[in-house]
Structure formats: structure tokens, C-alpha cells
PDB file of N, CA, C and O in Angstrom:
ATOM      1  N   UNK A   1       9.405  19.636  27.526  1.00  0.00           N
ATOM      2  CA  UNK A   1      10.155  19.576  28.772  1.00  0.00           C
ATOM      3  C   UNK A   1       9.581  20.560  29.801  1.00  0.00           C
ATOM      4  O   UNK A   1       9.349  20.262  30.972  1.00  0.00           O
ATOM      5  N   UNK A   2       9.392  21.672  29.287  1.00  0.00           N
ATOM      6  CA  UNK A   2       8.374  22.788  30.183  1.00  0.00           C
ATOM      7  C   UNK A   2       7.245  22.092  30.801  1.00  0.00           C
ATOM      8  O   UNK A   2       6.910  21.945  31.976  1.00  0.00           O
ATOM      9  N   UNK A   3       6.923  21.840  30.078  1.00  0.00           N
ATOM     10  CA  UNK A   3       5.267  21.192  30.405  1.00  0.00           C
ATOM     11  C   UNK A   3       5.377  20.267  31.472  1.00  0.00           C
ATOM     12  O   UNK A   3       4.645  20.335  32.459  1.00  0.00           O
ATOM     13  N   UNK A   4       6.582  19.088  31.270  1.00  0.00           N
ATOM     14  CA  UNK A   4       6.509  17.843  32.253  1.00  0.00           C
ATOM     15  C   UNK A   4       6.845  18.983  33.906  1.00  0.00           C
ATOM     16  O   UNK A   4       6.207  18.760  34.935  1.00  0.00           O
ATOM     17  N   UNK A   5       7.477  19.658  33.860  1.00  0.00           N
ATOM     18  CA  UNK A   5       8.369  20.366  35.034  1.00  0.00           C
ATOM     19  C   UNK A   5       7.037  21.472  35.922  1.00  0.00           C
ATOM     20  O   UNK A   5       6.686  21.581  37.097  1.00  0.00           O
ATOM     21  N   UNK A   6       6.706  21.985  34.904  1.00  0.00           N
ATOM     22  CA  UNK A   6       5.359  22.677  34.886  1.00  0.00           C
ATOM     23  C   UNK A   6       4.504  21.508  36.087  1.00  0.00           C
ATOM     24  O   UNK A   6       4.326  21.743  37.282  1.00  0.00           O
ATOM     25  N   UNK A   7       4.132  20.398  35.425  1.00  0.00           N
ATOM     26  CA  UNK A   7       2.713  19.552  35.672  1.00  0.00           C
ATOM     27  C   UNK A   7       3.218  19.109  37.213  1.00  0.00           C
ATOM     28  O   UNK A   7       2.476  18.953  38.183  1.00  0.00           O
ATOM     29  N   UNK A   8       4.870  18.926  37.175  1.00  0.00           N
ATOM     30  CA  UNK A   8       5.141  18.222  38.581  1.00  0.00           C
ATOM     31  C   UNK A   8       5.567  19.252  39.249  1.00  0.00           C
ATOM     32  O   UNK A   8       6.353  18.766  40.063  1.00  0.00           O
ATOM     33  N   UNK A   9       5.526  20.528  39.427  1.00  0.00           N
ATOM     34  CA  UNK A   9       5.315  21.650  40.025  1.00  0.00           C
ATOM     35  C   UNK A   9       3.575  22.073  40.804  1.00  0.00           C
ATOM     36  O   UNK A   9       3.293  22.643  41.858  1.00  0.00           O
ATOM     37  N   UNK A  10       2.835  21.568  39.867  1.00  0.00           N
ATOM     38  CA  UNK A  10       1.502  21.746  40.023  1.00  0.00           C
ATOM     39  C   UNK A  10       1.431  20.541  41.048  1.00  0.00           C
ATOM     40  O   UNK A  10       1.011  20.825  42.169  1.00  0.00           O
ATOM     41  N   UNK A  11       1.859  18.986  40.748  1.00  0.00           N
ATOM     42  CA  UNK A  11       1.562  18.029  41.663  1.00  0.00           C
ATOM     43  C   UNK A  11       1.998  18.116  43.181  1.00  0.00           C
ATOM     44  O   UNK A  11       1.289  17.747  44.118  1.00  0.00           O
ATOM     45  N   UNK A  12       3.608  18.802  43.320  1.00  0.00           N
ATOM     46  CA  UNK A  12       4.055  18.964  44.107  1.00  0.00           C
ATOM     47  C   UNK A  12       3.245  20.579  45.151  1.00  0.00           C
ATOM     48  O   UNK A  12       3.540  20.599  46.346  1.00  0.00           O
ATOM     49  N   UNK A  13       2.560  21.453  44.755  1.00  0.00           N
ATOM     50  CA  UNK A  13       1.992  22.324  44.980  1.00  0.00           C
ATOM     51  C   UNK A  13       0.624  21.935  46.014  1.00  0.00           C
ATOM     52  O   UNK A  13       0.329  22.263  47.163  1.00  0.00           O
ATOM     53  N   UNK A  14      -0.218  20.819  44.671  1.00  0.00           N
ATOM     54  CA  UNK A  14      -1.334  20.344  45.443  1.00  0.00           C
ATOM     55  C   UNK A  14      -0.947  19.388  46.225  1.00  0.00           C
ATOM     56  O   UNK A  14      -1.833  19.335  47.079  1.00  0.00           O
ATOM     57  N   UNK A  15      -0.134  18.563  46.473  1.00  0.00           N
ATOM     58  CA  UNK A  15       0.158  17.225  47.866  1.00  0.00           C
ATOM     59  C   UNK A  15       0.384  18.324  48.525  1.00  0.00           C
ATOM     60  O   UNK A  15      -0.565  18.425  49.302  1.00  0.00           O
ATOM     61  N   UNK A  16       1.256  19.415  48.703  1.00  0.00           N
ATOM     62  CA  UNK A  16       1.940  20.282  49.774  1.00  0.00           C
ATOM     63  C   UNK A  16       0.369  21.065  50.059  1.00  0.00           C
ATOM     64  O   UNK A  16       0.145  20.889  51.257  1.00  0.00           O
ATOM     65  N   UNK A  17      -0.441  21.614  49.623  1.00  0.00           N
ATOM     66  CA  UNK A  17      -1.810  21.910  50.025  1.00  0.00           C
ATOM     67  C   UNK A  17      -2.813  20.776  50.614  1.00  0.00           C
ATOM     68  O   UNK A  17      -3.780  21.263  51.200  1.00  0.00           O
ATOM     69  N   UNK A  18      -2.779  19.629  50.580  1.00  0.00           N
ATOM     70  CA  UNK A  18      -3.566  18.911  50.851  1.00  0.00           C
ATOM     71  C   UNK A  18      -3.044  18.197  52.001  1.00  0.00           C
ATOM     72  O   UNK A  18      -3.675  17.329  52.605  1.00  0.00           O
ATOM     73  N   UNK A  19      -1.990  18.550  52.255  1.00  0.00           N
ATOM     74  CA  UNK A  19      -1.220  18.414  53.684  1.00  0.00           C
ATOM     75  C   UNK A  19      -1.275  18.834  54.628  1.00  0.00           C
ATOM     76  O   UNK A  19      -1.337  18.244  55.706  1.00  0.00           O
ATOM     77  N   UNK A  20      -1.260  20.043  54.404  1.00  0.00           N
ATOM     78  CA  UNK A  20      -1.391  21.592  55.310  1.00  0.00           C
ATOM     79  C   UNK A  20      -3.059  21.502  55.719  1.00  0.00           C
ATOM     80  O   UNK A  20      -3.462  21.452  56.882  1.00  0.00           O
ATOM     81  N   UNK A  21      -3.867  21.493  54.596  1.00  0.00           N
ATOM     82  CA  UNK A  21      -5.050  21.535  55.030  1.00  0.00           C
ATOM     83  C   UNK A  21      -5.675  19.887  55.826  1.00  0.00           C
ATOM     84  O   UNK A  21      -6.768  19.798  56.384  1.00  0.00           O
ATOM     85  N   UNK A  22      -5.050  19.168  55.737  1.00  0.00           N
ATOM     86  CA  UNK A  22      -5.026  17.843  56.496  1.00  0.00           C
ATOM     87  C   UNK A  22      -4.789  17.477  58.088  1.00  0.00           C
ATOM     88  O   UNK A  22      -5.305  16.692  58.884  1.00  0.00           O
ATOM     89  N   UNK A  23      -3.381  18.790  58.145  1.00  0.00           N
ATOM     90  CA  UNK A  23      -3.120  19.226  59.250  1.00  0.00           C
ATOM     91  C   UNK A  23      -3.528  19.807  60.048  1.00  0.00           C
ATOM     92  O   UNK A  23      -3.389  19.512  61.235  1.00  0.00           O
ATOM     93  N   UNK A  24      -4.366  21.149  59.472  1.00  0.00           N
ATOM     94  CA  UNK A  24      -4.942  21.835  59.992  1.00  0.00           C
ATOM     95  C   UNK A  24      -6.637  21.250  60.576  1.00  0.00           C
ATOM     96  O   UNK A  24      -7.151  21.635  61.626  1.00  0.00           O
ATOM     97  N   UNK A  25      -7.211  20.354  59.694  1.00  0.00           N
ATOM     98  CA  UNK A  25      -8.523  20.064  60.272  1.00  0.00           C
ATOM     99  C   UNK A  25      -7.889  18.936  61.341  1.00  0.00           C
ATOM    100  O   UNK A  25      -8.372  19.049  62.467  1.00  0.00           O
ATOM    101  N   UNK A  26      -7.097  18.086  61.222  1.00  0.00           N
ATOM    102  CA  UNK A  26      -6.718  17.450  62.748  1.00  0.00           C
ATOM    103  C   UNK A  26      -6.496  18.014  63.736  1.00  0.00           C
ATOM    104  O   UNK A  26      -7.205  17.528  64.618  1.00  0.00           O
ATOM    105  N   UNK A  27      -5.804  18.906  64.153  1.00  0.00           N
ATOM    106  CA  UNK A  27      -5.727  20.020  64.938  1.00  0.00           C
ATOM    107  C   UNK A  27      -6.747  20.650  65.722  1.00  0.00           C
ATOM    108  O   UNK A  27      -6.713  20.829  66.939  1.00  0.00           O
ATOM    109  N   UNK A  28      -7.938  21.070  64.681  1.00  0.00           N
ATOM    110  CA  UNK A  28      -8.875  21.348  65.016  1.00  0.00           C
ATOM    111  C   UNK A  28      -9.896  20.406  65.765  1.00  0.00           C
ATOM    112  O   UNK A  28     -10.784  20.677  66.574  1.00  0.00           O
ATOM    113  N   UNK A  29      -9.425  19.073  65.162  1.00  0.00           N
ATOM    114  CA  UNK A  29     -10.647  18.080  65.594  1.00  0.00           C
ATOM    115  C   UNK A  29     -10.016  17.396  66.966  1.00  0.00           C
ATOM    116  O   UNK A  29     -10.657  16.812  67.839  1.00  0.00           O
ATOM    117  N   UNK A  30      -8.684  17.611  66.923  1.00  0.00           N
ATOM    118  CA  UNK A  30      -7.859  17.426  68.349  1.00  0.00           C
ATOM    119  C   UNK A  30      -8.459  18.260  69.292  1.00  0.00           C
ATOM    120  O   UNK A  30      -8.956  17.714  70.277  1.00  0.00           O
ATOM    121  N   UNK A  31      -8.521  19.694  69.171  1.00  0.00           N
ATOM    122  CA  UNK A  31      -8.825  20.673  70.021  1.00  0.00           C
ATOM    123  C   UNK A  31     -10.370  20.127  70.271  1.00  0.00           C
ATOM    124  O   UNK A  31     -10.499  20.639  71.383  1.00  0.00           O
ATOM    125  N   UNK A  32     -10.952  19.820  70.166  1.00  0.00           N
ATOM    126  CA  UNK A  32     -12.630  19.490  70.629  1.00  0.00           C
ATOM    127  C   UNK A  32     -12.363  18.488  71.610  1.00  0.00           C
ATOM    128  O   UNK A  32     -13.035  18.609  72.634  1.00  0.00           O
ATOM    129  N   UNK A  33     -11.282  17.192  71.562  1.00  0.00           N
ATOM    130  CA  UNK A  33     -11.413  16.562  72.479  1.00  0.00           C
ATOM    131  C   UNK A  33     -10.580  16.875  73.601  1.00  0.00           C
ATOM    132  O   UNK A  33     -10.331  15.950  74.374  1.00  0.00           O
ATOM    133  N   UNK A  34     -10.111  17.994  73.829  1.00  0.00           N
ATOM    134  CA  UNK A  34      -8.951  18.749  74.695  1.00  0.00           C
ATOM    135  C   UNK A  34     -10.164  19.250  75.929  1.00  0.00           C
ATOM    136  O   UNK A  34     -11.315  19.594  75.659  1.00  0.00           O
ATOM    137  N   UNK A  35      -9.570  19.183  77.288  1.00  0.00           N
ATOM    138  CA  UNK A  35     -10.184  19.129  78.276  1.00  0.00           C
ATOM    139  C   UNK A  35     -11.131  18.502  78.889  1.00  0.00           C
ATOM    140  O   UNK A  35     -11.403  17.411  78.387  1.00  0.00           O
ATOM    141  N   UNK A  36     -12.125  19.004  80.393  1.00  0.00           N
ATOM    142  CA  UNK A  36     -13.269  18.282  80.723  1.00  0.00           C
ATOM    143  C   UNK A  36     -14.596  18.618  80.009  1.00  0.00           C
ATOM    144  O   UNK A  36     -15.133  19.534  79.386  1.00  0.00           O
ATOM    145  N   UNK A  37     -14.777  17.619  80.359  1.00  0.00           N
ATOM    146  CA  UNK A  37     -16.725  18.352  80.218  1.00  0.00           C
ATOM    147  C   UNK A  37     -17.161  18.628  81.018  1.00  0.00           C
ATOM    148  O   UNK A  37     -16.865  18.193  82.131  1.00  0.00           O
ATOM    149  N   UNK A  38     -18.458  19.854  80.680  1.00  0.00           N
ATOM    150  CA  UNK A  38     -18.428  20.429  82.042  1.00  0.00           C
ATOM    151  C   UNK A  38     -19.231  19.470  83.298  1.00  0.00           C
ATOM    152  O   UNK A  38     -19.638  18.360  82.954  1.00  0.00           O
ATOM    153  N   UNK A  39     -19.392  19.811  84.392  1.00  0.00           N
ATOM    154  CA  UNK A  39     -20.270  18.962  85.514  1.00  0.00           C
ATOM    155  C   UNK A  39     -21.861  18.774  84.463  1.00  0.00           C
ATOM    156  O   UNK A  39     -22.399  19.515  83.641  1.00  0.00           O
ATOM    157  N   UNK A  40     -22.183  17.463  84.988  1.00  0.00           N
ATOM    158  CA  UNK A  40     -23.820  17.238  84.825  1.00  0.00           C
ATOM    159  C   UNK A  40     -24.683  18.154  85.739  1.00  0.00           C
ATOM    160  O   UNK A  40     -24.635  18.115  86.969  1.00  0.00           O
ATOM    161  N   UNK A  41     -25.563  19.072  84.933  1.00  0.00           N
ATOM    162  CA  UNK A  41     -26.149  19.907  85.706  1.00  0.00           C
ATOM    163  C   UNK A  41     -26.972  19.361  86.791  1.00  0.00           C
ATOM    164  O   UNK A  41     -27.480  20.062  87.665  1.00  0.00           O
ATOM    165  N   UNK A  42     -27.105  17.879  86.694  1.00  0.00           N
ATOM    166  CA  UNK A  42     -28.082  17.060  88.372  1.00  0.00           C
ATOM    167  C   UNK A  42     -26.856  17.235  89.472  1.00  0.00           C
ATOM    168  O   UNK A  42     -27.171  17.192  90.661  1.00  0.00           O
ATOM    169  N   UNK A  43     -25.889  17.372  89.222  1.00  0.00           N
ATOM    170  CA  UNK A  43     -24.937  17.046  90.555  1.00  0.00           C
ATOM    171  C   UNK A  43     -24.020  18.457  90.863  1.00  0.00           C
ATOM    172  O   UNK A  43     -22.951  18.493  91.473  1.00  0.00           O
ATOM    173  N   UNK A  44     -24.819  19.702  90.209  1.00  0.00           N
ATOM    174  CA  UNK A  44     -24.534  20.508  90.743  1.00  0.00           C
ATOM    175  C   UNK A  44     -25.638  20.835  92.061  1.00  0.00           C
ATOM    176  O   UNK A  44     -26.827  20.664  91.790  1.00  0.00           O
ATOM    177  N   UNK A  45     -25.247  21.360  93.663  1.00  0.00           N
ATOM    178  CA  UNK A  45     -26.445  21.434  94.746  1.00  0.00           C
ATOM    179  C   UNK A  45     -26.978  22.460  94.049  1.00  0.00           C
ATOM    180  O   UNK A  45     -26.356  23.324  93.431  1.00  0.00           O
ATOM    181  N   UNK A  46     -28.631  22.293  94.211  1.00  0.00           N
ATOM    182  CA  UNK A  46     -29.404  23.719  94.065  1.00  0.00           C
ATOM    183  C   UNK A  46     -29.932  23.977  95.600  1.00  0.00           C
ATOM    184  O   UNK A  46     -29.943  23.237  96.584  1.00  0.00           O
ATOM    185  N   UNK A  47     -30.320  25.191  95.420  1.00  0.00           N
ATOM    186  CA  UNK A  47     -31.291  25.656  96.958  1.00  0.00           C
ATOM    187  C   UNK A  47     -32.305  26.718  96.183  1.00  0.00           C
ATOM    188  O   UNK A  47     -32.107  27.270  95.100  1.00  0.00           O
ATOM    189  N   UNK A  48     -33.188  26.810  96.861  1.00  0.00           N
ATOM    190  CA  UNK A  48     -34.822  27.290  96.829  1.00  0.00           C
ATOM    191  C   UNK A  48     -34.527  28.872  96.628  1.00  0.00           C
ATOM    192  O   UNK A  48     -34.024  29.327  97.655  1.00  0.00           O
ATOM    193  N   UNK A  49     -34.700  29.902  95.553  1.00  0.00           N
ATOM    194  CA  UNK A  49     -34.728  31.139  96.244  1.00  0.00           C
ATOM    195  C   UNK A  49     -35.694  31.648  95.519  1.00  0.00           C
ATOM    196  O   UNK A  49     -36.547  30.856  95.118  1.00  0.00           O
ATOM    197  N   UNK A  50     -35.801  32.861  95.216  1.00  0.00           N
ATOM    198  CA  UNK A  50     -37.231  33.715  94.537  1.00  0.00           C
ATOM    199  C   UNK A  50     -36.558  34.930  94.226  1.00  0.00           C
ATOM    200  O   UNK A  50     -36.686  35.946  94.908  1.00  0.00           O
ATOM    201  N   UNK A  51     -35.821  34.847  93.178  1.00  0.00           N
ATOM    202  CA  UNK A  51     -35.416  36.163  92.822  1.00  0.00           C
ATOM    203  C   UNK A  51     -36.089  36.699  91.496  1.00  0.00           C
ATOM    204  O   UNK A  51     -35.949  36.195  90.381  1.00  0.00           O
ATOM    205  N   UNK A  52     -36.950  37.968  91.861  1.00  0.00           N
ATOM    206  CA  UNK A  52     -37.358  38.118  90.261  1.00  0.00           C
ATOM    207  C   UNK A  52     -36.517  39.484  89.709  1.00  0.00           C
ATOM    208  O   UNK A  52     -35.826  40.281  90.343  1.00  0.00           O
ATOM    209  N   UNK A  53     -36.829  39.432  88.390  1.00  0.00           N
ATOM    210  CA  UNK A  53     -35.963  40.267  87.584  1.00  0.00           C
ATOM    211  C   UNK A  53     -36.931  41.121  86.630  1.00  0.00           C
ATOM    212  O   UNK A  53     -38.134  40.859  86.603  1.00  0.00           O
ATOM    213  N   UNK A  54     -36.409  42.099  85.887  1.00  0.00           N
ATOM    214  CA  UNK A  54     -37.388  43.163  85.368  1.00  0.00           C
ATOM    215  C   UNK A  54     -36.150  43.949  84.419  1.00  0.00           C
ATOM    216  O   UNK A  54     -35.050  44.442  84.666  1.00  0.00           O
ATOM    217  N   UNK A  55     -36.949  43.773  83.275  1.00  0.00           N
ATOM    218  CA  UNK A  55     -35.672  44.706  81.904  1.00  0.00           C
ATOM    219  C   UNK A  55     -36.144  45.518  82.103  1.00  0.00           C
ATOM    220  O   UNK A  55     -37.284  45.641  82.552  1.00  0.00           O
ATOM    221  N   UNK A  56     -35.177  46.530  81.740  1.00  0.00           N
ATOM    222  CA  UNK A  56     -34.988  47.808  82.463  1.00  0.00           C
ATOM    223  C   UNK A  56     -35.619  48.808  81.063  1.00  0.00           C
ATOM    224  O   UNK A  56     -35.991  49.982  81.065  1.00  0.00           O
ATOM    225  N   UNK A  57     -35.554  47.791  79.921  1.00  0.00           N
ATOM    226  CA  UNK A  57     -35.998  48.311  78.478  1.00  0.00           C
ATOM    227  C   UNK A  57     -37.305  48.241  78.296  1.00  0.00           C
ATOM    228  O   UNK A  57     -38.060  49.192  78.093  1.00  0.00           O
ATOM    229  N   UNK A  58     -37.676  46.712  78.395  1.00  0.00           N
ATOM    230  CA  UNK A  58     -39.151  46.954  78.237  1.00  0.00           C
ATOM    231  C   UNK A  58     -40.229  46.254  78.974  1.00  0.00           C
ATOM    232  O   UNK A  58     -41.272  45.735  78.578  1.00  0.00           O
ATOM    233  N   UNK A  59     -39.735  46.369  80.075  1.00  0.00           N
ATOM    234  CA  UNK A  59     -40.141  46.068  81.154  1.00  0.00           C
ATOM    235  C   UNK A  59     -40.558  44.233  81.553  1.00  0.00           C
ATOM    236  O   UNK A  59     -41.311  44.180  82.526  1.00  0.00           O
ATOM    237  N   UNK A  60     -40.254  43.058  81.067  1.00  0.00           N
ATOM    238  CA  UNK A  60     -40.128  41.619  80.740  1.00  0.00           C
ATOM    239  C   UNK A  60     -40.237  41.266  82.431  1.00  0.00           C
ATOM    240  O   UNK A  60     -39.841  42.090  83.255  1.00  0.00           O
ATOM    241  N   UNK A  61     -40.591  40.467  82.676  1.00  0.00           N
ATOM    242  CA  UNK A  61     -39.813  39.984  84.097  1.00  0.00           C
ATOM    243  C   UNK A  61     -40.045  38.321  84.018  1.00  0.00           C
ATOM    244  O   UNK A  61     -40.700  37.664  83.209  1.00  0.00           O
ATOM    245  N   UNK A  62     -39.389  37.973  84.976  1.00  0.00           N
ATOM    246  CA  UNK A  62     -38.110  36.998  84.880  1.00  0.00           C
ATOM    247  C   UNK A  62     -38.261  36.212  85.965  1.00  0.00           C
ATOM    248  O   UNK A  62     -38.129  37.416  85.745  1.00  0.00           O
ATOM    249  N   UNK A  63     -38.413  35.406  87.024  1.00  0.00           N
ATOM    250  CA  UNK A  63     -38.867  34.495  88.235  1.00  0.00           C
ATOM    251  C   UNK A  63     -37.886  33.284  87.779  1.00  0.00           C
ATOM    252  O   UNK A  63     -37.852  32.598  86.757  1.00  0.00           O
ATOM    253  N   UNK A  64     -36.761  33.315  89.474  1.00  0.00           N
ATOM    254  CA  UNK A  64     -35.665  32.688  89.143  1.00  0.00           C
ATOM    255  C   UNK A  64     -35.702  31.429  90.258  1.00  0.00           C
ATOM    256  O   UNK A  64     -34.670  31.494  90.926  1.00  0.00           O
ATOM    257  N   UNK A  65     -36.392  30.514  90.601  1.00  0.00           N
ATOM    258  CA  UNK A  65     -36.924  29.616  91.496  1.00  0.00           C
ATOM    259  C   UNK A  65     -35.704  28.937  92.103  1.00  0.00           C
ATOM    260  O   UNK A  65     -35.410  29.241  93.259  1.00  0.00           O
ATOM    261  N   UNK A  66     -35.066  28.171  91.535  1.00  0.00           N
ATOM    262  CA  UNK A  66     -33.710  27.975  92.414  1.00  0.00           C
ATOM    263  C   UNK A  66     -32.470  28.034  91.157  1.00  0.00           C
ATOM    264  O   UNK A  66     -32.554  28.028  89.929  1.00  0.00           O
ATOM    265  N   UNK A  67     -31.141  28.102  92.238  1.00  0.00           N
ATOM    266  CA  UNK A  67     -30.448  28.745  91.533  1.00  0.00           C
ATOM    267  C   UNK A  67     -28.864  27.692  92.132  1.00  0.00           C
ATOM    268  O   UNK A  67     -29.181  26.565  92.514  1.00  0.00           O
ATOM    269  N   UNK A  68     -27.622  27.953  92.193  1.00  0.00           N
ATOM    270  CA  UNK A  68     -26.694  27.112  92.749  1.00  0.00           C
ATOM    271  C   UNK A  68     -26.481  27.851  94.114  1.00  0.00           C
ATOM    272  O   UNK A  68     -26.829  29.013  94.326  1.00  0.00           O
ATOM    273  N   UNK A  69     -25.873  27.036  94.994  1.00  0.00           N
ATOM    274  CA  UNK A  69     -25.529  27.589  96.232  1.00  0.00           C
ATOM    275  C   UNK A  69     -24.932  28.127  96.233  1.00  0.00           C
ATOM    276  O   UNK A  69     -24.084  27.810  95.399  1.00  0.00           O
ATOM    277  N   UNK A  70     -24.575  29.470  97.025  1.00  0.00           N
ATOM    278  CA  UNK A  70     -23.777  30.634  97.475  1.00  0.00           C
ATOM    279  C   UNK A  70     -24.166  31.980  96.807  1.00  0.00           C
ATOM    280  O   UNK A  70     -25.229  32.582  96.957  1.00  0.00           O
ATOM    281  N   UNK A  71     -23.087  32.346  96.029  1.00  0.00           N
ATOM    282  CA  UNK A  71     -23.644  34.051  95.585  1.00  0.00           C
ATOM    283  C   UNK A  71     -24.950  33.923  94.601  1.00  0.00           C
ATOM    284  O   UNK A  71     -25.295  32.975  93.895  1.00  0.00           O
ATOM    285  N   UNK A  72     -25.676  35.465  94.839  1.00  0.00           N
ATOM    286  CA  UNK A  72     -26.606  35.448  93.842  1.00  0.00           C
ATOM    287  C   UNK A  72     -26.054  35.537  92.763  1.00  0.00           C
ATOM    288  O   UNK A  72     -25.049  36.203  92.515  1.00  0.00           O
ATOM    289  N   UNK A  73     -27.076  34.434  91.554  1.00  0.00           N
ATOM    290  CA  UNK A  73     -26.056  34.612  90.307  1.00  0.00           C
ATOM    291  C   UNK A  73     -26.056  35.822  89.612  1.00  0.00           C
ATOM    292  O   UNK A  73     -26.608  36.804  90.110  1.00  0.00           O
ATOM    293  N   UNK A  74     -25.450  35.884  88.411  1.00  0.00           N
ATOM    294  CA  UNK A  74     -25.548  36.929  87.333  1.00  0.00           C
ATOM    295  C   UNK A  74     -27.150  37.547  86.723  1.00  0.00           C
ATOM    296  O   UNK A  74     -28.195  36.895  86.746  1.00  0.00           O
ATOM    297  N   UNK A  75     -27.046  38.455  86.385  1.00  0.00           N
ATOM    298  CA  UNK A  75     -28.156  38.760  86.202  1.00  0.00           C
ATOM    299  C   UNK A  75     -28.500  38.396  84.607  1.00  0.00           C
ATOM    300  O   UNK A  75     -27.589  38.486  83.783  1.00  0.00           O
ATOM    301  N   UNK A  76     -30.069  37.910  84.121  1.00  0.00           N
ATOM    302  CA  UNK A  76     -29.481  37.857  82.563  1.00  0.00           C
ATOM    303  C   UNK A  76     -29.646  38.554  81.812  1.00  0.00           C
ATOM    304  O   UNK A  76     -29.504  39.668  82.318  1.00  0.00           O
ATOM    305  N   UNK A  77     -29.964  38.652  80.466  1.00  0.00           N
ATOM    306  CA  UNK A  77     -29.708  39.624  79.549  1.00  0.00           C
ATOM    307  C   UNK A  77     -31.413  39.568  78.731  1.00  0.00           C
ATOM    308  O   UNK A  77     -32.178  38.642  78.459  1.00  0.00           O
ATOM    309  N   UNK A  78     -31.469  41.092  78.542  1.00  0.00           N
ATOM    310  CA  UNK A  78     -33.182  40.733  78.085  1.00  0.00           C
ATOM    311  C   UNK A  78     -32.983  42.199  77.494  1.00  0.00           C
ATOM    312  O   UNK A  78     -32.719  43.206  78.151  1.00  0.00           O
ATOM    313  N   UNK A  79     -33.203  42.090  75.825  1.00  0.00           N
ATOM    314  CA  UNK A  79     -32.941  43.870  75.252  1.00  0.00           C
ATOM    315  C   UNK A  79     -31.808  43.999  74.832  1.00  0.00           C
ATOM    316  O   UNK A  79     -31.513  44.948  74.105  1.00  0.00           O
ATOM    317  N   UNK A  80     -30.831  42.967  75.243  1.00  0.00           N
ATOM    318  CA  UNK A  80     -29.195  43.745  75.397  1.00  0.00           C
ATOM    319  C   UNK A  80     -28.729  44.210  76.487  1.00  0.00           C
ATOM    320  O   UNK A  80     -27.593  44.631  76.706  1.00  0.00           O
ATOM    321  N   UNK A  81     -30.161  44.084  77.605  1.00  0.00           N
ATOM    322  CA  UNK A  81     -29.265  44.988  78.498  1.00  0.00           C
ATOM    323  C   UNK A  81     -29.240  43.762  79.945  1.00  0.00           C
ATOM    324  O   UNK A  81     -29.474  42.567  79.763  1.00  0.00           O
ATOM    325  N   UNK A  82     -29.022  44.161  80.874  1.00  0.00           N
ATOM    326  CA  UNK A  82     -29.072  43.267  82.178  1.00  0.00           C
ATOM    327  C   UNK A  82     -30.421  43.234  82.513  1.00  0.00           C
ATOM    328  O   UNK A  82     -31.191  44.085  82.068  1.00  0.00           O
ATOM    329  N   UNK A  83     -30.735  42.464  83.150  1.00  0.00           N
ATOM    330  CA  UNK A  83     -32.183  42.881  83.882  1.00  0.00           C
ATOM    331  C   UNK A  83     -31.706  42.955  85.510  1.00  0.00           C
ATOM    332  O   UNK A  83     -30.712  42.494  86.071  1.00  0.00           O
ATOM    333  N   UNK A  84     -32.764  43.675  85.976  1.00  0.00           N
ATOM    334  CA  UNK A  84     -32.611  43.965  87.303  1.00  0.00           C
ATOM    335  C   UNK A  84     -33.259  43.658  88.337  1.00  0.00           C
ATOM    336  O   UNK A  84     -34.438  44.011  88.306  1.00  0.00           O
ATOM    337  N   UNK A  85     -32.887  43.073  89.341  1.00  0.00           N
ATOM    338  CA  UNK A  85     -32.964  42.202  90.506  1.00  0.00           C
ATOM    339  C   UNK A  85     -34.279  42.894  91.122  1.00  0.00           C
ATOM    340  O   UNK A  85     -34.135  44.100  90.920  1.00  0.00           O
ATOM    341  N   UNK A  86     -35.271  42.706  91.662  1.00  0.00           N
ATOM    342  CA  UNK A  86     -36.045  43.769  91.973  1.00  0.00           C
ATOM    343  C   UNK A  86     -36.719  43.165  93.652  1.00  0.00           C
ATOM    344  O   UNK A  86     -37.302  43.888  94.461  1.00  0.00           O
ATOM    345  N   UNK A  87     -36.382  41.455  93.852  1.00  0.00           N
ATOM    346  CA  UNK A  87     -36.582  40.986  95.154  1.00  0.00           C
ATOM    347  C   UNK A  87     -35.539  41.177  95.557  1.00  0.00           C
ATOM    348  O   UNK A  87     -34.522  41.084  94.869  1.00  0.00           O
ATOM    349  N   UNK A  88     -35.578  41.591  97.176  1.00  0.00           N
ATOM    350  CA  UNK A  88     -34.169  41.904  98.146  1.00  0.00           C
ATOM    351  C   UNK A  88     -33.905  40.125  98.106  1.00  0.00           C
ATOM    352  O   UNK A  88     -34.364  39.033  97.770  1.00  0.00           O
ATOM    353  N   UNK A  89     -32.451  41.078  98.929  1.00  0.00           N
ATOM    354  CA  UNK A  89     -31.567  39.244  98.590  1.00  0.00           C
ATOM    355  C   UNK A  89     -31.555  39.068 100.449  1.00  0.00           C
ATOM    356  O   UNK A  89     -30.885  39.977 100.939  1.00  0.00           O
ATOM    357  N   UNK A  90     -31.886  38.532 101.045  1.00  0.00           N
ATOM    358  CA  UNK A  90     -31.476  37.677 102.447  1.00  0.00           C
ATOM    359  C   UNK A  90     -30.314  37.027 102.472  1.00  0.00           C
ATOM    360  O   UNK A  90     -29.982  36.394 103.474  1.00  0.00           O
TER     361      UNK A  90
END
């Protein structure tokens, strides 16, 4: 009698685990189709500029030909560290 109570303790254990974890990867696979995608990078405007850059670590540089319209962008990362803008900005 142990044993039968036992085995459907164990059955009832694993459906209740295989539920939860059932739940949980839907969820997850929900969340991937949640929101936009981002813009196609052709139909973002570009414009012409010449900004070069220079790590500040070990000296790399960087020639940034066009970029999106308005602010200069971010600077990127080379070493760990930023690199630095070294053409004036107009």
C-alpha cells in the first residue's frame, strides 16, 4: 500500500514539474515575439562625415565615413575603454 501511494506521489510530482517547466519555456518563447523589430538599417537617413577616432590605450584608430543624421554618435569601445574623437566636429 506504501509503495502504490509512494509511486503516485512520484507521478503526481513529475506531471506538476513538467508543467511548470512547460510553462516556463512558453513564456520565454512568448517574450521573443513581444515587440518591434528594430528599423532596417537602409531606411535609416545617413549623411557624409569624417570623424576619426584613436584608443587612448593603444593607440588603434578608427575612420567613421557616414554616420545617422543629427548628433555625433557615441564613441566606440577599443581596450575597454572609449576611443577618442580626434577630428573637430562642424
Amino acid at each position: 500500500m506504501v509503495d502504490v501511494v509512494w509511486f503516485g506521489l512520484k507521478v503526481i510530482a513529475a506531471t506538476f514539474a513538467a508543467v511548470v517547466l512547460y510553462l516556463i519555456g512558453a513564456r520565454s518563447i512568448r517574450n521573443f515575439a513581444k515587440g518591434d523589430p528594430p528599423p532596417d538599417p537602409s531606411e535609416v537617413d545617413l549623411e557624409d562625415v569624417d570623424y576619426r577616432y584613436r584608443c587612448i590605450v593603444c593607440g588603434a584608430q578608427l575612420v567613421l565615413y557616414s554616420a545617422p543624421e543629427g548628433d555625433v554618435p557615441e564613441a566606440p569601445r577599443h581596450c575597454r575603454e572609449p576611443m577618442v574623437l580626434v577630428t573637430p566636429v562642424e
